[in-house]
ZADO-1210 file (C-alpha; in nm, 4 decimals, padded with zeros to 6 digits):
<atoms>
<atom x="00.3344" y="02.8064" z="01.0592" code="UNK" pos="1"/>
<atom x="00.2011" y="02.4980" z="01.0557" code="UNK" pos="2"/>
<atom x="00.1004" y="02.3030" z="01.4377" code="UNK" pos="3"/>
<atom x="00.3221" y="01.9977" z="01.4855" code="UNK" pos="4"/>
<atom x="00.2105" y="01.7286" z="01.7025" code="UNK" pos="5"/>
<atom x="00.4155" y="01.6216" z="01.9908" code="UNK" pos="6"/>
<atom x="00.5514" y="01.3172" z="01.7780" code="UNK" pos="7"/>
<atom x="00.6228" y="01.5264" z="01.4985" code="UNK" pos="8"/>
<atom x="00.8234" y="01.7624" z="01.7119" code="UNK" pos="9"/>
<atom x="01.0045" y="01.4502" z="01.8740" code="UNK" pos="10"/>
<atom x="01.0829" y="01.3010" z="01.5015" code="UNK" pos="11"/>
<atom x="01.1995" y="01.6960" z="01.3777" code="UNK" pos="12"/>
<atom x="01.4500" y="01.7074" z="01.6571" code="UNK" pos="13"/>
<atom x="01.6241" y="01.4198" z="01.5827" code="UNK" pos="14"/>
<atom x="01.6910" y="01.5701" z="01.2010" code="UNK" pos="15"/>
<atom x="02.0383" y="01.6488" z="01.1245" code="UNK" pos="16"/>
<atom x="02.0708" y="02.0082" z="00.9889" code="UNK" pos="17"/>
<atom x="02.3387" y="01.9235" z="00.7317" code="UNK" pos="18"/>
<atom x="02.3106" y="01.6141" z="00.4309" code="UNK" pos="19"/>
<atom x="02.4050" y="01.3114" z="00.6127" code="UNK" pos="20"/>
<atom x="02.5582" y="00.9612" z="00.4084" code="UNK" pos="21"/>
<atom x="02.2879" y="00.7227" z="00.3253" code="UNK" pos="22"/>
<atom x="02.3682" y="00.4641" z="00.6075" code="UNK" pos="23"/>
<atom x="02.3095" y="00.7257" z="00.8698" code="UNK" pos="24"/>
<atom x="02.0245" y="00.8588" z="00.6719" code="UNK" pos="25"/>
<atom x="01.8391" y="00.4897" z="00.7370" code="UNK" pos="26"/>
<atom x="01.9747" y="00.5197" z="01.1152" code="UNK" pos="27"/>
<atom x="01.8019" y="00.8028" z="01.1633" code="UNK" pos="28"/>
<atom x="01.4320" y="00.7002" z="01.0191" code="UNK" pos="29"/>
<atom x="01.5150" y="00.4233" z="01.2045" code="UNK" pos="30"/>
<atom x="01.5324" y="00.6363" z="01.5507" code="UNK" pos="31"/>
<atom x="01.1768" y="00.7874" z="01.4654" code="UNK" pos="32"/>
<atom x="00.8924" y="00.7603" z="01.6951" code="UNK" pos="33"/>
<atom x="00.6267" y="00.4718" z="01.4909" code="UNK" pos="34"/>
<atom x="00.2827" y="00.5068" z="01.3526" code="UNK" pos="35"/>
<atom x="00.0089" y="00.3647" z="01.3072" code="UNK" pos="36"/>
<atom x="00.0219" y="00.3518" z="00.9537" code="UNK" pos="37"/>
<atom x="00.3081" y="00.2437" z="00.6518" code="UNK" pos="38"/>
<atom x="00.5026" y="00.5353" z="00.6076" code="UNK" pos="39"/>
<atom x="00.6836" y="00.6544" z="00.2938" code="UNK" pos="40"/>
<atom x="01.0084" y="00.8178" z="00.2627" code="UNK" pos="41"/>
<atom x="01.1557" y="01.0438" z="-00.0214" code="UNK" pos="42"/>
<atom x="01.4834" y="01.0555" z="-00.1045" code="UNK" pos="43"/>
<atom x="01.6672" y="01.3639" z="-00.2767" code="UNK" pos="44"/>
<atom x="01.9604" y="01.2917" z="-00.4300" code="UNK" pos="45"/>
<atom x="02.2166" y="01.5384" z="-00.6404" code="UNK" pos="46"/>
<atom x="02.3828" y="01.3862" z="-00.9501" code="UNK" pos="47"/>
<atom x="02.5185" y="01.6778" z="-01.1362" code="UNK" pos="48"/>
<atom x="02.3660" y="01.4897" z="-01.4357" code="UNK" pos="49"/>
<atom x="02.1751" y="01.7494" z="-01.7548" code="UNK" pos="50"/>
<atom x="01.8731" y="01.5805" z="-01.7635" code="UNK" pos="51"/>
<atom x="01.8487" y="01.8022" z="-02.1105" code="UNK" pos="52"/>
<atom x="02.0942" y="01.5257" z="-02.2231" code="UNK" pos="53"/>
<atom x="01.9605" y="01.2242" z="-02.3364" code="UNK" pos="54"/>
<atom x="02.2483" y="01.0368" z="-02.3121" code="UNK" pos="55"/>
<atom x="02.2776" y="01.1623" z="-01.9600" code="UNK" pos="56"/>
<atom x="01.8517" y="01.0718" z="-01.8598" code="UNK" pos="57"/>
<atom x="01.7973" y="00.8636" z="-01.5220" code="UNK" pos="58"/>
<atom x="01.5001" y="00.6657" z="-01.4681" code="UNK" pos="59"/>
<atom x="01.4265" y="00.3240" z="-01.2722" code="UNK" pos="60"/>
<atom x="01.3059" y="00.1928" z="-00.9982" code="UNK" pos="61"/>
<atom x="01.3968" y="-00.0302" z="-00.7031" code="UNK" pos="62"/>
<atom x="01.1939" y="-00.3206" z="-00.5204" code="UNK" pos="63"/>
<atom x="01.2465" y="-00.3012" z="-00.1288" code="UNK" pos="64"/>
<atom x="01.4047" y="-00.5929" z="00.0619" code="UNK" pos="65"/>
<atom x="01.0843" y="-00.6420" z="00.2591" code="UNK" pos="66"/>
<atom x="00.7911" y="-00.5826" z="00.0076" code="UNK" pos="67"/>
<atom x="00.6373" y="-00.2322" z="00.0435" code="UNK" pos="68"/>
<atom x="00.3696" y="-00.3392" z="00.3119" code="UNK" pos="69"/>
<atom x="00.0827" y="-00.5778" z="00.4013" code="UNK" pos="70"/>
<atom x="-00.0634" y="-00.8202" z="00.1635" code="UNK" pos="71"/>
<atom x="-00.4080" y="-00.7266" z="-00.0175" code="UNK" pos="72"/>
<atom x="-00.6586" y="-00.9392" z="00.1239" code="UNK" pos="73"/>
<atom x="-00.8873" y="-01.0353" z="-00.2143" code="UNK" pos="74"/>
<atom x="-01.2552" y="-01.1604" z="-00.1923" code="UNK" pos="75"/>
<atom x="-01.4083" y="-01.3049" z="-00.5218" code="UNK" pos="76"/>
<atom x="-01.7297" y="-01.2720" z="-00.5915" code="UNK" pos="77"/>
<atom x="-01.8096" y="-01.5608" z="-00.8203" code="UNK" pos="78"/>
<atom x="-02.0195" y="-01.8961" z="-00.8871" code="UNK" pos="79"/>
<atom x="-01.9930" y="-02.2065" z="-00.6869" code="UNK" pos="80"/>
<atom x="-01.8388" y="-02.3925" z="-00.9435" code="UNK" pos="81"/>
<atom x="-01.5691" y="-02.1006" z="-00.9283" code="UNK" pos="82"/>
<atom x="-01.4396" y="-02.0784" z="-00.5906" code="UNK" pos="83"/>
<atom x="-01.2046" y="-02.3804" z="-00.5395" code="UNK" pos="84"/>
<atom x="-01.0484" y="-02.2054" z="-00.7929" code="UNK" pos="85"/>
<atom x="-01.0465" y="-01.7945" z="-00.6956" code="UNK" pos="86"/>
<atom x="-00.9359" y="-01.9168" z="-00.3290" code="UNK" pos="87"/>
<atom x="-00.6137" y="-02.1024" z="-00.5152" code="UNK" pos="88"/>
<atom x="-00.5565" y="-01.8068" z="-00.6675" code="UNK" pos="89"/>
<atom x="-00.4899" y="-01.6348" z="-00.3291" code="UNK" pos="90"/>
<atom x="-00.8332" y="-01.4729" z="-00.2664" code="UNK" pos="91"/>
<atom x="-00.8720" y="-01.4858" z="00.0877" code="UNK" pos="92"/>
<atom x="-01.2585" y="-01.5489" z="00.0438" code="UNK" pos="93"/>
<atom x="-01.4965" y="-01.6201" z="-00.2354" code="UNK" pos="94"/>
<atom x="-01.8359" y="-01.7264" z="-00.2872" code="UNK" pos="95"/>
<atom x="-02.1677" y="-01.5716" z="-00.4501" code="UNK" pos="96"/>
<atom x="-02.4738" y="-01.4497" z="-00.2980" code="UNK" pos="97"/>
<atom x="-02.3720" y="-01.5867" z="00.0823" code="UNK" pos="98"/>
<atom x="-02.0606" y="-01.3493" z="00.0399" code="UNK" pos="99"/>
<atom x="-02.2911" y="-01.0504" z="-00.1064" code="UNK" pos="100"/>
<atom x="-02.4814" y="-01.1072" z="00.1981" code="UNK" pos="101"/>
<atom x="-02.2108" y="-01.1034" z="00.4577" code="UNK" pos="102"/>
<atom x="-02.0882" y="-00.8229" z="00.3519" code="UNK" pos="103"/>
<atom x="-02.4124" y="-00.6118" z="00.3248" code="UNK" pos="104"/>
<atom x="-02.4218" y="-00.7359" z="00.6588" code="UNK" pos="105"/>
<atom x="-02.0799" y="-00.5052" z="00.7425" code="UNK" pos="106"/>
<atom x="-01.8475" y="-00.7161" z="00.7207" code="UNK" pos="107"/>
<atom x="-01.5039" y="-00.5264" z="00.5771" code="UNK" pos="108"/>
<atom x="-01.2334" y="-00.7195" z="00.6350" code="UNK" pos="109"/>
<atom x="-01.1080" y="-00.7191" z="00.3119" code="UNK" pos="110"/>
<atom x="-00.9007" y="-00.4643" z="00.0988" code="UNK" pos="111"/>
<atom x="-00.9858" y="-00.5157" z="-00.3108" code="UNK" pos="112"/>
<atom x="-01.3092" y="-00.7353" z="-00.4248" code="UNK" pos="113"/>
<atom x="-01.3228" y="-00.8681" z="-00.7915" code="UNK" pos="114"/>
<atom x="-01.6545" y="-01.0576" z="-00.9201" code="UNK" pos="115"/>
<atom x="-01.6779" y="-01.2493" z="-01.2267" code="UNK" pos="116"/>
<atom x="-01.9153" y="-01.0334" z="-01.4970" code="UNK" pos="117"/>
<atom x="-02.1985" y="-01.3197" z="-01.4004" code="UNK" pos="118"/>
<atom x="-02.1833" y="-01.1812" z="-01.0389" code="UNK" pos="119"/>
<atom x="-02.2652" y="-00.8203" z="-01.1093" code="UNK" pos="120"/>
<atom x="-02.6209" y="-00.8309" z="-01.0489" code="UNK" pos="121"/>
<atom x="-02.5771" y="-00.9188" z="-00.7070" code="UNK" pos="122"/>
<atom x="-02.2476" y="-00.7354" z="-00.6406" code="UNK" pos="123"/>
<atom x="-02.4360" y="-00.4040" z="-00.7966" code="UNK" pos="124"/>
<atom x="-02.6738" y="-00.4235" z="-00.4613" code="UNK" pos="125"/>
<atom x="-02.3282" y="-00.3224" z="-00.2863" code="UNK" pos="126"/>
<atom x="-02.3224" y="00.0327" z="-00.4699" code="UNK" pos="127"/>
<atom x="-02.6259" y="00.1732" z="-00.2954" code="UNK" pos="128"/>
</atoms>
């Protein structure tokens, strides 16, 4: 048996025992204690469908109201003549060797870097 923390045990009390309509479903996630981090949910459903049927197959898949989290913030690595355009692309920073350098440094606040192939050199320094 696993050990539950005291937030986990708060959350699993508040679980109906029984399958409970959609809307209530959402009330109760809703009622759960936060964290610190985006949380997913699964959802079960039973559609007395054959999936053996092809006529009778289900796929698809739905895009949330709000987005499913945060924003990537992008850094560029790239040339000088380059940057006007990465940061109009949405990259939060760009820049060459000054932005190699800062982040050597320790700077992380940043989630996905791209560099242009003219960049690697100095973006390979990174790696070690």
């Amino acid at each position: 048996m696993p050990k539950f923390t005291k937030r986990q045990k708060a959350n699993l009390d508040m679980l109906p025992e029984n399958p409970v309509p959609a809307e209530e479903a959402v009330k109760v996630l809703k009622g759960f204690m936060a964290t610190k981090f985006d949380q997913s949910v699964n959802v079960v459903a039973s559609l007395g469908i054959d999936p053996k049927q092809a006529d009778q197959a289900l796929r698809g898949s739905i895009a949330m109201p709000k987005g499913i989290g945060r924003s990537a913030r992008v850094i560029a690595f790239c040339n000088t003549d380059k940057v006007e355009a990465a940061v109009a692309a949405g990259a939060a920073e760009a820049g060459g060797e000054e932005l190699v350098t800062k982040v050597m440094g320790g700077w992380t606040e940043f989630d996905v870097a791209i560099a242009s192939p003219d960049m690697m050199r100095f973006v390979g320094r990174l790696g070690k």
